[in-house]
N, C-alpha and C positions, 0 to 999 in steps of 0.2 A: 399172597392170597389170604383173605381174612379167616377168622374160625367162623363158627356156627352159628356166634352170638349173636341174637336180634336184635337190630338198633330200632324197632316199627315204632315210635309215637304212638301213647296211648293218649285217650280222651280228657279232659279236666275231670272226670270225675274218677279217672284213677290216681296212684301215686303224685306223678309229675306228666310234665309233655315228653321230655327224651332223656336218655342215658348218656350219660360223654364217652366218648371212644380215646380209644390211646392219643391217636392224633391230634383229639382236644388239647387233653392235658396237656400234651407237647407242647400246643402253640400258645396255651398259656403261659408254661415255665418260661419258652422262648422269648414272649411280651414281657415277663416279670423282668428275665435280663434285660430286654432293649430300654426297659424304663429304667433301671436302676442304672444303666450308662449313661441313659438319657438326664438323671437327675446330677453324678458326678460330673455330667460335663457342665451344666448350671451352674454345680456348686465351683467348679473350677473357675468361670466366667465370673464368677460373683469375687473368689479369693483373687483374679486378676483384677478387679476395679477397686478392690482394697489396697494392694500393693498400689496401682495408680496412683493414689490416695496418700497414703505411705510417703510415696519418691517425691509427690510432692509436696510432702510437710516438711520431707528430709530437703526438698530443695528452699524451702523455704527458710526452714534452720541453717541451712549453708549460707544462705545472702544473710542473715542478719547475723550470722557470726563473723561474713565478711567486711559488715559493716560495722561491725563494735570493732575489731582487729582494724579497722580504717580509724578509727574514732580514737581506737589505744594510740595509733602508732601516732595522730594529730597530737595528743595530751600529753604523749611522751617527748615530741620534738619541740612543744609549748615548755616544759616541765625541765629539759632540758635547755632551752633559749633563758629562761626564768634562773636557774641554777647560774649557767653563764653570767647572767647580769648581775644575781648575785654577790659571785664570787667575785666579779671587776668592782662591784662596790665596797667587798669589804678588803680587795687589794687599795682602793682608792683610800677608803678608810684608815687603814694600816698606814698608808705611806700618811696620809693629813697625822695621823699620830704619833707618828715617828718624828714628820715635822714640827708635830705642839712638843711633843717631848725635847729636841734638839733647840725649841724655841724657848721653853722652860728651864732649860739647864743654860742659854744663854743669858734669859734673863736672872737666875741666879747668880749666874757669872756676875753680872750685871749691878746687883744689886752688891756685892759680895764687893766689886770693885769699888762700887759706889760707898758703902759703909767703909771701907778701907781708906777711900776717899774723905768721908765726914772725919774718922780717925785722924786721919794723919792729919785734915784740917783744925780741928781740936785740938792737938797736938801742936801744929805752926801756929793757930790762935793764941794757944799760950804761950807758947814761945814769944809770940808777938808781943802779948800783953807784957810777959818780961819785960823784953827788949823795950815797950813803951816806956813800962815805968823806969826801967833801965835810960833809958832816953831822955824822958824828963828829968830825970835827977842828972843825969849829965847833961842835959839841954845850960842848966843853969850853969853849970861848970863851963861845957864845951861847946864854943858857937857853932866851931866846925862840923858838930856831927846832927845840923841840921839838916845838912844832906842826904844822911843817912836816915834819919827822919824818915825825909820826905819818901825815900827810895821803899821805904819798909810800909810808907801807907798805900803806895802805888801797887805794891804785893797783897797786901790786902786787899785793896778793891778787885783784883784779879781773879784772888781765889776767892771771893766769894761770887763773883761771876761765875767762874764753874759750878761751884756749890748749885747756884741758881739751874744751871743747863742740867747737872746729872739728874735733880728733883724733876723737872723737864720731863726727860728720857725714861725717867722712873716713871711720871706720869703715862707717857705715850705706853712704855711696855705693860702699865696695867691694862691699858684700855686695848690695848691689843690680845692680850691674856682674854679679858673676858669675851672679845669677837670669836677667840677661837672656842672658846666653853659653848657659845652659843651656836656656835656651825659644828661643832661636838655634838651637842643636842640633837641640832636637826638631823643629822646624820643619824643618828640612833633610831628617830622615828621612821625615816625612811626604811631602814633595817628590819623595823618591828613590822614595818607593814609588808615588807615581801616577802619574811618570815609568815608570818597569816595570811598572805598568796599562797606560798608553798604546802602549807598545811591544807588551807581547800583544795588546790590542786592533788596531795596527797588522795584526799578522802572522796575525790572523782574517782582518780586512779582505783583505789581501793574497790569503790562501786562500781567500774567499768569490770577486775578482774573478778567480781561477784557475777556479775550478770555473765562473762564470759564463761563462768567455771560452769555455771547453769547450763547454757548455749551447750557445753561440750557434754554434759550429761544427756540433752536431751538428743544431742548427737549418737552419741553411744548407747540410747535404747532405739532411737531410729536404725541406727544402723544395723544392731543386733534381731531387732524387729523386719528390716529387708530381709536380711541373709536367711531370717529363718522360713522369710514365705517366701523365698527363690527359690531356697532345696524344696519344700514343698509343691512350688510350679514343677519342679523340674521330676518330682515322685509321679506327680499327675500327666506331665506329661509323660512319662513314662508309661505309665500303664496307658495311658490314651494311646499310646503309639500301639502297644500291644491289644487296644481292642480297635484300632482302624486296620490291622494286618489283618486280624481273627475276619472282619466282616471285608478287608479287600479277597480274600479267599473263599469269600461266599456269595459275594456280588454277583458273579459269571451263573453260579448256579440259579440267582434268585432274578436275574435278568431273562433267563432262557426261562423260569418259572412264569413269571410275569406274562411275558407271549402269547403263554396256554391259553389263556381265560379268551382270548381276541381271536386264535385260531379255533377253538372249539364252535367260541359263536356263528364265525363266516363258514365255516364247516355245517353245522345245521344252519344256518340260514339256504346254502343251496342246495341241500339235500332234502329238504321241506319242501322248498321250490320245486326241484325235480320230481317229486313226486305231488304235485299239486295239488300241496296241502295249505291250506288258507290259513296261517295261525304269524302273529307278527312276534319277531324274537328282539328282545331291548341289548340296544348295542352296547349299551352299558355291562349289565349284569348279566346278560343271556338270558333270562327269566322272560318263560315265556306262557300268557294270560289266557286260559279257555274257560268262554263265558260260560256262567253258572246256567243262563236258559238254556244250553248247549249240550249239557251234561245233566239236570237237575228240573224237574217239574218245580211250580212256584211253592216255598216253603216245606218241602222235598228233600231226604236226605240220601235216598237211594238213586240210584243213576238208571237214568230213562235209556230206553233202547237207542235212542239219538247218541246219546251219549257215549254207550258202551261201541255204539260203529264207530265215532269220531275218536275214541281211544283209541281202538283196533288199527285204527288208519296210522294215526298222531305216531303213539310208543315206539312198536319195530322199529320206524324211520328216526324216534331218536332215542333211543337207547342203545342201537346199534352202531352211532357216534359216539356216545358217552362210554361203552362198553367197548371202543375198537379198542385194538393192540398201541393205540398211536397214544391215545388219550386217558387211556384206564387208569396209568399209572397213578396220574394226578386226581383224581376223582375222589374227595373225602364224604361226599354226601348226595344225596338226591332229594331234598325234600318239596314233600308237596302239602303247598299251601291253602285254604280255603280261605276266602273273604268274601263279606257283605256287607249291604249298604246301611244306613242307620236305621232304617225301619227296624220296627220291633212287633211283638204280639201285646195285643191287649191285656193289661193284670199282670203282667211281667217285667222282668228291671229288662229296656232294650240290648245293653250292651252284652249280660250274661246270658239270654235268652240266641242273640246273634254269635255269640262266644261257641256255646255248646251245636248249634247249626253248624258253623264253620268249620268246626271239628270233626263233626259227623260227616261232614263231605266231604274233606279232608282223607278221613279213614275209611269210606268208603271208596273211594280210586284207589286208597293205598292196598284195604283187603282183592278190589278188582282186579289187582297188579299182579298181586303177589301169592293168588292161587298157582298151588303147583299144576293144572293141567292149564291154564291159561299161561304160563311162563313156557310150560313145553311146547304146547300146541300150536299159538298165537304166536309168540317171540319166538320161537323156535332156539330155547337157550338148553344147555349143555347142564350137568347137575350141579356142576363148578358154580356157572354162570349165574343161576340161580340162588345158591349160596348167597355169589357175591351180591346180586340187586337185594335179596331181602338185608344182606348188613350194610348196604347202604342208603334203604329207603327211609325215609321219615313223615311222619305227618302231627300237622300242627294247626290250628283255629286260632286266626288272628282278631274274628269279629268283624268290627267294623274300625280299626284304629288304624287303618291305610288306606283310606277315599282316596278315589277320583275324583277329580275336577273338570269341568268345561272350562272356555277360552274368557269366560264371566266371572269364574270363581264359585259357579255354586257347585252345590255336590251334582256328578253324572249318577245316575243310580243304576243305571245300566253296566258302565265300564268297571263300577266297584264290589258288583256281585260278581265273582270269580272265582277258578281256582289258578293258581301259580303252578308252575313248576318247574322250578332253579337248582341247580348244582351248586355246590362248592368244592372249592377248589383245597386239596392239602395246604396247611401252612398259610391259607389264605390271608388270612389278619398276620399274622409274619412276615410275611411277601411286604407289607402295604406298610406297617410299625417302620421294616427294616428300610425300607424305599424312602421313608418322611425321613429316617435318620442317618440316610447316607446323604441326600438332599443337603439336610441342616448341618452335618461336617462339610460338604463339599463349601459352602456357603462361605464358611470363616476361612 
């Protein structure tokens, strides 16, 4: 049961139009958390298309570090093939070397026999020459040792027939010497150039494990950069988990809340009926319209005798649904609205002159209401009961900033001079926040 405190709407020309009640506040505090969940699940949705983002730079650093590691391991089986050829050339090399040195020490041999050769020929030439002049001086002596003569010039022509062949052989072994000096050479160039292969190939190598060491760094802030917005998914998910428990434990309640607002209406809709009263109740809001010429002379703020019967009629039958035992509980407001059309008075601003009318009409049902011998008499309410309507009535002057329209779109001027009179429901705007954001988790 409420206290004593008056919630009645005063006129614009007092302080304000109304006073917030506990229940407000509440449903404020309660909207401030739905939004502030509502914005951490955003911000989670947003840290999730970053990670996306993330995994695939990290996947994209993965294939290009797959493919430098493809490219190493090409350079290296080139680099290795390169070395091989190498090494069989400078085994090839080594052995031609071996051979010019074994060829060089034979031609010293060579030459060594051969000058040993000229030696010793020098040596029997003079001897020769002796034995000639030896021979000519016995020529004249001795006829017989013409023969010997002869036999010793046949010796000489002989050896220097060799003489002739080793100068030969001497020749051929220069000219062979210098073929190998020359394939010596080219060999060396060839050497030089696979040497200057190998060095470019080095300084690939080198830039391939520069680029790779790169690769692995930006590895290792991606990967560092994953891990650290995974634990962070997984903090959020956490607590997400903990605010879809908090609202699956309130769902049941805010489900059977929700209901109210549809059974109240079909509840006055046939209780109006049964008592055939002519008044139409919007299925939507339950807010239901009694025309201003109904209640009100033209430009009139006090309520015409028509008026005050079709209240007397209207109220009981519904106040006495709003006030059952079934529906009270939920009941945060009653207020009653006044509206008009855009006409205005002469020499005055239309919409403040229609502001302050709407008001007055407004707080005249609401004073009509809420007299205590008309609450006893008329409603026939209990001193509780009345308590309670005055802490729930309200009244308020909209003007004209809620026209009606015909099926043309112009203004009705008729349907839009009115007064309203709507409920609200506890928690209402909570019910509806909580509803759109169990929706939007259900969704994902």
């Amino acid at each position: 049961m409420r206290s004593n405190y008056r919630r009645k709407r005063a006129p614009a020309r007092e302080s304000g139009n109304f006073w917030l009640s506990f229940s407000d506040m509440m449903s404020v505090l309660v909207l401030v958390f739905i939004f502030v969940i509502f914005s951490m699940m955003l911000s989670l949705a947003q840290q999730k298309e970053q990670l996306a983002v993330i995994e695939e730079e990290y996947a994209v650093a993965l294939l290009q570090m797959n493919e430098s590691e493809k490219a190493l391991e090409e350079k290296e089986q080139q680099l290795i093939v390169l070395t091989d050829e190498v090494e069989g050339q400078k085994l090839i090399l080594a052995k031609q070397e071996e051979e010019l040195k074994e060829q060089e020490n034979l031609l010293k041999e060579q030459e060594k026999e051969h000058q040993d050769r000229v030696i010793l020929l020098d040596a029997e030439k003079s001897q020769l020459d002796a034995l000639l002049k030896d021979a000519e001086a016995k020529l004249e002596l001795l006829g017989d040792q013409e023969e010997k003569l002869a036999s010793s010039q046949a010796l000489v022509l002989t050896l220097t027939s060799e003489l002739e062949q080793a100068n030969e052989e001497n020749e051929n072994l220069s000219r062979r010497l210098l073929l190998l000096q020359n394939n010596d050479r080219n060999y060396q160039n060839q050497i030089d150039q696979l040497l200057l292969q190998i060095e470019e190939k080095k300084k690939e190598l080198e830039s391939l494990n520069s680029d790779y060491e790169s690769l692995e760094g930006i590895f290792a802030v991606s990967q560092t950069e994953l891990s650290e917005a995974k634990e962070e998914i997984r903090t959020k998910d956490d607590q997400l988990s903990v605010y879809r428990d908090e609202l699956a434990q309130t769902q049941e309640e805010l489900e059977r809340m929700v209901g109210v607002k549809a059974q109240i209406i079909e509840k006055l809709s046939v209780e109006l009926d049964r008592n055939n009263i002519v008044v139409s109740v919007d299925e939507q809001t339950g807010a239901i319209a009694l025309p201003s010429e109904m209640l009100f002379a033209v430009g009139a703020n006090w309520l015409s005798l028509e008026g005050r019967e079709c209240l007397d009629e209207f109220l009981p039958v519904y106040l006495n649904v709003l006030l059952s035992e079934e529906f009270r509980p939920y009941i945060a407001e009653i207020i009653i609205e006044g509206h008009t059309d855009s006409s205005g008075k002469a020499g005055e601003d239309p919409y403040l002159y229609n502001l302050g009318l709407s008001q007055e009409r407004a707080l005249s049902v609401s004073e009509y209401v809420l007299k205590m011998g008309y609450m006893q008499n008329t409603l026939g309410l209990s001193q509780t009961e009345m308590r309670m309507l005055r802490d729930l009535i309200t009244a308020s002057g909209r003007s004209y900033s809620a026209l009606k329209y015909d099926a043309n779109g112009r203004e009705d001027k008729a349907a839009s001079r009115r007064v309203e009179i709507k409920f609200r429901l506890k928690d209402e705007e909570t019910v509806a926040a909580t509803e759109a954001l169990l929706r939007l988790m259900g969704s994902e």
